[in-house]
C-alpha positions in Angstrom: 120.0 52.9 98.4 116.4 51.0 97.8 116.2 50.8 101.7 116.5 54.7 101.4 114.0 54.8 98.8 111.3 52.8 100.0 111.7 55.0 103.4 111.5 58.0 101.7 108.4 56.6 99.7 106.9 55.5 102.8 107.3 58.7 104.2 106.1 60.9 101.2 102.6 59.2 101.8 102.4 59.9 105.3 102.7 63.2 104.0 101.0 63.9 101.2 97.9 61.7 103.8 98.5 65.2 105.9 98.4 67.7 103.8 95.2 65.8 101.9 93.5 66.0 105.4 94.3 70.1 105.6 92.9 70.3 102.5 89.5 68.3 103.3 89.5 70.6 106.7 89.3 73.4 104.8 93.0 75.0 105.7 93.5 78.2 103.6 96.1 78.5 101.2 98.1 81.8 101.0 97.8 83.6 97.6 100.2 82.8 94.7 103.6 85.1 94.4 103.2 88.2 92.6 104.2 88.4 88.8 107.2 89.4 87.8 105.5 92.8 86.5 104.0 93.5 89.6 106.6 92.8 91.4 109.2 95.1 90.0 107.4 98.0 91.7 106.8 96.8 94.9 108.4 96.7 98.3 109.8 93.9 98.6 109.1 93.7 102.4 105.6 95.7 102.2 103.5 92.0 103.1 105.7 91.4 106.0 103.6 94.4 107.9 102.2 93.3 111.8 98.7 93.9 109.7 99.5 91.5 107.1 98.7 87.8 108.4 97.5 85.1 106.6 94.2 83.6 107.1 96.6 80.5 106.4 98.1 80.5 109.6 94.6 81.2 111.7 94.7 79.1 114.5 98.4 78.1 115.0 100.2 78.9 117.9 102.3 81.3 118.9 105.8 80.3 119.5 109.3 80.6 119.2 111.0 76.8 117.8 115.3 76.5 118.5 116.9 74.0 116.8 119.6 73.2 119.4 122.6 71.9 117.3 124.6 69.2 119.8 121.5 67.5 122.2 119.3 67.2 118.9 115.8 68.7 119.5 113.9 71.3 119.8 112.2 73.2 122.4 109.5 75.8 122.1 109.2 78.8 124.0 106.2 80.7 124.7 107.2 84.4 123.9 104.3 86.4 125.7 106.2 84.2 128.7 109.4 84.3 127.7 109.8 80.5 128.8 110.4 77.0 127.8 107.2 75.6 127.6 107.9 72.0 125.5 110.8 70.1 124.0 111.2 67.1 121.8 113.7 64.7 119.9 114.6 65.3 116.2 117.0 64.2 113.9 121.0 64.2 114.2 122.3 67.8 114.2 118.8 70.4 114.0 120.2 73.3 111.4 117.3 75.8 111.0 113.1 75.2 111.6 111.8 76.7 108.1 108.3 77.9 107.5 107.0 75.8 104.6 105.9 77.8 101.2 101.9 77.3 102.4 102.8 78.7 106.0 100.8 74.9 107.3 105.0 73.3 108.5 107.4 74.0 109.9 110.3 71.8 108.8 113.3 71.4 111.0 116.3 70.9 109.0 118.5 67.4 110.5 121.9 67.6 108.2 123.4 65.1 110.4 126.6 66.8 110.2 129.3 64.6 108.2 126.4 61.2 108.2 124.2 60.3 105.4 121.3 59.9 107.7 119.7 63.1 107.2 116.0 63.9 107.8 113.7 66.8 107.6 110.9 66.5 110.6 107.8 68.3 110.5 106.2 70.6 112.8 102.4 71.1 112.6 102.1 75.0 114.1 98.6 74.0 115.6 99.9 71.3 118.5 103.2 72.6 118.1 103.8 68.9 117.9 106.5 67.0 115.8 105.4 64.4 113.1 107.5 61.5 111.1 110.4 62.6 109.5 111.5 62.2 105.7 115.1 61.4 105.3 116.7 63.2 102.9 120.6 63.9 101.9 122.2 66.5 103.9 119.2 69.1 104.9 121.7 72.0 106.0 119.1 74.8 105.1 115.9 74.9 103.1 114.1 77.4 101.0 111.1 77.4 98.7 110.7 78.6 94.8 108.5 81.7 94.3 105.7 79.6 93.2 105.7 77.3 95.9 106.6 74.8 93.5 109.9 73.3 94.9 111.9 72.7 98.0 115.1 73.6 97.6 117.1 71.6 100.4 120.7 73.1 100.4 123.1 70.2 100.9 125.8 72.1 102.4 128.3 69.6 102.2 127.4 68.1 98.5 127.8 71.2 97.5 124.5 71.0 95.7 120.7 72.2 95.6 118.1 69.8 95.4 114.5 70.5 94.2 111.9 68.8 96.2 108.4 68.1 96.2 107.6 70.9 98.8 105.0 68.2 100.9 106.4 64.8 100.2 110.1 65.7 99.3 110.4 63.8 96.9 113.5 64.6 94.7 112.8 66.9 91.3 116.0 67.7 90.2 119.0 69.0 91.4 121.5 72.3 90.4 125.1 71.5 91.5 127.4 74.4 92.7 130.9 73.1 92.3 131.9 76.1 93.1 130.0 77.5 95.8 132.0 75.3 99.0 129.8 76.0 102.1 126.4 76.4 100.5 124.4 77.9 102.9 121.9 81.5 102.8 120.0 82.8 100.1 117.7 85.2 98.7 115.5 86.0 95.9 115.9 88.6 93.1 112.2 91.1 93.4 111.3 89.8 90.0 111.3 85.7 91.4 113.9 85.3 88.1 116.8 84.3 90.0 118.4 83.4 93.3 121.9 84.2 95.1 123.3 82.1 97.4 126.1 82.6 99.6 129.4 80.1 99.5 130.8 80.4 103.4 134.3 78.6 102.1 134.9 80.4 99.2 134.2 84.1 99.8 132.0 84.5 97.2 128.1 84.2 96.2 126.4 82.6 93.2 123.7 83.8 91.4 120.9 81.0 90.3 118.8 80.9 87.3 115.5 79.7 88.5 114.0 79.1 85.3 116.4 78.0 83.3 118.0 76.1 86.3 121.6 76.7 86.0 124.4 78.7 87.8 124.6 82.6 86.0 128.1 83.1 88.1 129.9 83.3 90.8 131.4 86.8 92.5 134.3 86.9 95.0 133.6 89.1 98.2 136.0 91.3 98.4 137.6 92.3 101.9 138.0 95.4 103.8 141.2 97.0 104.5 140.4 96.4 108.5 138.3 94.7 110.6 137.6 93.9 114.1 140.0 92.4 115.9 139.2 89.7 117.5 138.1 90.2 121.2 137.6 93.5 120.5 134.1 94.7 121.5 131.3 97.4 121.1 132.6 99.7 123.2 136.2 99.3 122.1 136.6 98.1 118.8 140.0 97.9 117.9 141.1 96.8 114.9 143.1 95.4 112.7 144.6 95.1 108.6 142.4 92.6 107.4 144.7 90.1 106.2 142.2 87.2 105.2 142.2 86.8 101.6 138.8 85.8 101.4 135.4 86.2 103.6 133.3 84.0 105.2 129.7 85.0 103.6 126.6 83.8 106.0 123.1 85.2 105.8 121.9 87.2 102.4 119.1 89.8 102.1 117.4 91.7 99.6 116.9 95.6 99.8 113.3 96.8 100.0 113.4 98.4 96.5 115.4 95.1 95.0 118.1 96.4 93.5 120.7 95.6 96.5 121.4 92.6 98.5 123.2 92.5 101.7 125.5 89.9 103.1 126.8 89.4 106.4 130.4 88.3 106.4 131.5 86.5 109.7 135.4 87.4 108.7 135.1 90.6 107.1 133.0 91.9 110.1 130.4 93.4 108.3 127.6 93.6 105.3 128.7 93.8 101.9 126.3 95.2 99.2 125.8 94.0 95.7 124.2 94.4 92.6 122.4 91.5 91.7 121.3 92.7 88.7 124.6 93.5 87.3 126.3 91.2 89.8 129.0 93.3 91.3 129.8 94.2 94.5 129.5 98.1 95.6 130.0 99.1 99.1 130.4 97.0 101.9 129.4 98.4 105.9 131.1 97.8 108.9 129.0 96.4 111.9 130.5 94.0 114.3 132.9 91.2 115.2 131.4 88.0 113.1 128.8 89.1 111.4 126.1 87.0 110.6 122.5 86.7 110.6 120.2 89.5 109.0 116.7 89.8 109.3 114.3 93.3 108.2 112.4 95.1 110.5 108.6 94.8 110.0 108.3 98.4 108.4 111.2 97.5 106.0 113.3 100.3 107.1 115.9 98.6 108.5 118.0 95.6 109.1 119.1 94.0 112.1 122.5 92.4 112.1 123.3 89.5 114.4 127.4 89.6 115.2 128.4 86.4 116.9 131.4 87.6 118.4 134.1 85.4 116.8 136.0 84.9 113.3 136.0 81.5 114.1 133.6 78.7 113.3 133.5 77.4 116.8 133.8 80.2 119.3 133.7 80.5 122.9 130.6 81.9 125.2 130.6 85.1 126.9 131.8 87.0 123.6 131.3 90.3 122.9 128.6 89.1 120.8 126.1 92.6 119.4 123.7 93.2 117.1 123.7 96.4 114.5 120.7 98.2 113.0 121.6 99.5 109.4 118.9 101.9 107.8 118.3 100.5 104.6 117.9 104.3 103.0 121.4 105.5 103.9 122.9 102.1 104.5 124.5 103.1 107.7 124.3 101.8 111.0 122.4 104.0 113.1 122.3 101.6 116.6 124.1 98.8 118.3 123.2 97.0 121.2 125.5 94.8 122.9 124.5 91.3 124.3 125.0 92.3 128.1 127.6 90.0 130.0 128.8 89.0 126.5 126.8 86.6 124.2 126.8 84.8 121.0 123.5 85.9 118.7 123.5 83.9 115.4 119.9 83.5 113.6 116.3 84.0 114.4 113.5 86.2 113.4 111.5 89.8 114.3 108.1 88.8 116.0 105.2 89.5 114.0 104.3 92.9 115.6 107.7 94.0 115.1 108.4 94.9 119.0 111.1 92.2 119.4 114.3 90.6 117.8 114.4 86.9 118.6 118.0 85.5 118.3 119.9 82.3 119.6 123.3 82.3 121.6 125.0 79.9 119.4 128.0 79.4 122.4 126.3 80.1 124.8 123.1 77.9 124.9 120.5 80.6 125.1 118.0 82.5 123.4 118.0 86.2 123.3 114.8 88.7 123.0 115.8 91.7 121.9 113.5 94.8 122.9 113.5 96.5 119.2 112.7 99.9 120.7 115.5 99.5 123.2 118.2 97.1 122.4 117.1 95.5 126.0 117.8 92.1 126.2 115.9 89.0 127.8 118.0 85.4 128.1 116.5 82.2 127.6 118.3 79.2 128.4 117.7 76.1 126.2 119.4 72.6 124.8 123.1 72.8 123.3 124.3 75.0 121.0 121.2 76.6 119.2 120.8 77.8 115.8 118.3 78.7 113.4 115.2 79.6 115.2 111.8 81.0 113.8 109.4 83.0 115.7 105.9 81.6 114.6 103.5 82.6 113.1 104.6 85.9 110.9 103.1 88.1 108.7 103.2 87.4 105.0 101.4 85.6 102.0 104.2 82.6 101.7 107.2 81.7 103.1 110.4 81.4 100.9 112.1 79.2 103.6 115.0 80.0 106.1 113.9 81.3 109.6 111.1 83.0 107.7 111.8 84.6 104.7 108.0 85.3 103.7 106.6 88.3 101.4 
């Protein structure tokens, strides 16, 4: 443990040197999150606009970073090229690259699946190079508070949430979950009071209390009567009684207004809808086999939905893989676009003009770009079983963490 310690120490002031030195530079800081009065009225998604960059991220480059899971690294593609144009090492098993809160790192998230030697490595969107890494216990995701205060590392398997220093990492405090098994997604409530995360191995979601820093609840998901069977695909979906008795919630997202959340659910097939407010589920939409990642379309008015093509954890290549386009107004899906010659899109980000849907093929080893006017689809081979990629830089004041969760 003191070995650990003095690392981590060591690490923190390597650092804290660097973001001392963007400081001296003069590097501009985004401007603080919007009060909670402010914010109760707004759209949540209304700074995300093609027109809204930061002067913080002036200069940096633009580029699409894959975490690939299995050959640990990361390689960078140029996406005016639509090519592989670098690659390095990270740590053991590369979750998700998360825009910091300050929009000046990316972080690439090294949980280390099942080890204790987890690390977080750094990404300086000017070189596109990597810098040290900080180890730090079980990095599965990573999100930011609303005030750019915290880190909030999600370790997955701890079953915990552990607020960080957001530069040096060092370890605030942490909120444990006992019953949230498969910590994973989140989002944040409009008003920056509380969080909801999603529990991927207990079919249910739990709602944080950021300022009092305690667990409000937790809801169980409730299934649909049917869902895709599996192997079924876009043009045939058959189905089947849903016999799971509970989900398997992945990626969560607020509605523009902030009185909904969405949540993909890899076994239910589909988005369920809740009231975060009142905490309660109340609808749910069918999309696709394995649902998973979400991500909003630059104007806000919809949301892209990222089926992997499986039920199962570890699926096979070639799937019938899709991705769904719910309007946020009427909360139907108005478009789907299959993955030609089968595919497996799990997480990624829109570009930050809006025109394309960046996705990796989680079993297939490949990166898809998604024409957002089309559904056309350009592939991308890369390292071993990719994951959470960001498309770099986006619009946006700050970043609350994931693949680029900003506002």
């Amino acid at each position: 443990m003191k070995t650990i310690q003095t690392s981590l120490l060591a690490a923190a002031a390597v650092a804290a040197g660097a973001a001392a030195l963007l400081m001296e530079a003069g590097a501009q800081q985004p401007a603080p999150a919007a009060s909670s009065a402010t914010a109760a009225t707004a759209n949540v998604y209304a700074g995300i606009a093609p027109d809204k960059m930061s002067a913080a991220v002036q200069g940096q480059l633009e580029r699409v970073y894959v975490p690939n899971l299995r050959s640990n690294d990361v390689y960078v593609i140029d996406p005016k090229e639509a090519k592989v144009v670098d690659r390095f090492k990270v740590g053991r098993s590369p979750q998700h690259v998360v825009p910091a809160w300050d929009l000046q790192t990316l972080w690439v998230a090294n949980n280390a699946e099942g080890r204790t030697d987890g690390s977080l490595t750094p990404i300086d969107p000017k070189t596109g190079k990597p810098g040290q890494a900080i180890p730090v216990d079980d990095p599965y995701n990573m999100y930011f508070t609303p005030d750019g205060k915290s880190a909030i590392v999600v370790a997955e398997a701890k079953k915990r949430l552990d607020f960080r220093d957001p530069h040096t990492m060092q370890l605030q405090y942490s909120i444990d979950v006992p019953q949230c098994g498969g910590v994973n997604h989140a989002d944040f409530s409009i008003d920056n009071k509380y969080a909801i995360f999603t529990c991927e191995f207990n079919g249910s979601v739990a709602k944080i209390d950021l300022a009092e820093r305690k667990v409000l609840g937790y809801l169980h998901l409730q299934m649909p009567q049917t869902r895709f069977r599996e192997g079924s695909t876009p043009d045939n979906p058959l189905t089947e009684i849903c016999t799971a008795q509970k989900g398997m919630p992945q990626d969560i997202r607020i509605s523009p207004d902030g009185k909904r959340f969405f949540i993909a659910d890899m076994h239910a097939d589909g988005v369920h809808v809740i009231d975060g407010d009142a905490f309660k589920q109340i609808g749910f939409i069918p999309t696709g086999l394995g649902a998973h990642g979400l991500y909003p379309s630059r104007d806000g008015t919809k949301l892209y939905v990222a089926n992997r093509s499986t039920h199962k954890i570890h699926g096979k290549g070639k799937g019938p893989g899709s991705v769904s386009v719910i309007d946020f107004a009427t909360q139907k899906v108005v478009q789907t676009w299959p993955i030609p010659g089968g595919g497996s899109p799990d997480m990624g980000n829109v570009s930050a003009d809006g025109k394309f849907l960046w996705l990796s093929g989680r079993y297939d080893d490949e990166v898809y770009r998604i024409d957002t006017s089309s559904g056309a689809v350009t592939k991308i081979k890369v390292g071993a079983e990719p994951h959470g990629l960001t498309v770099w830089p986006q619009p946006g004041r700050y970043s609350l963490g994931h693949t680029g969760n900003l506002r």
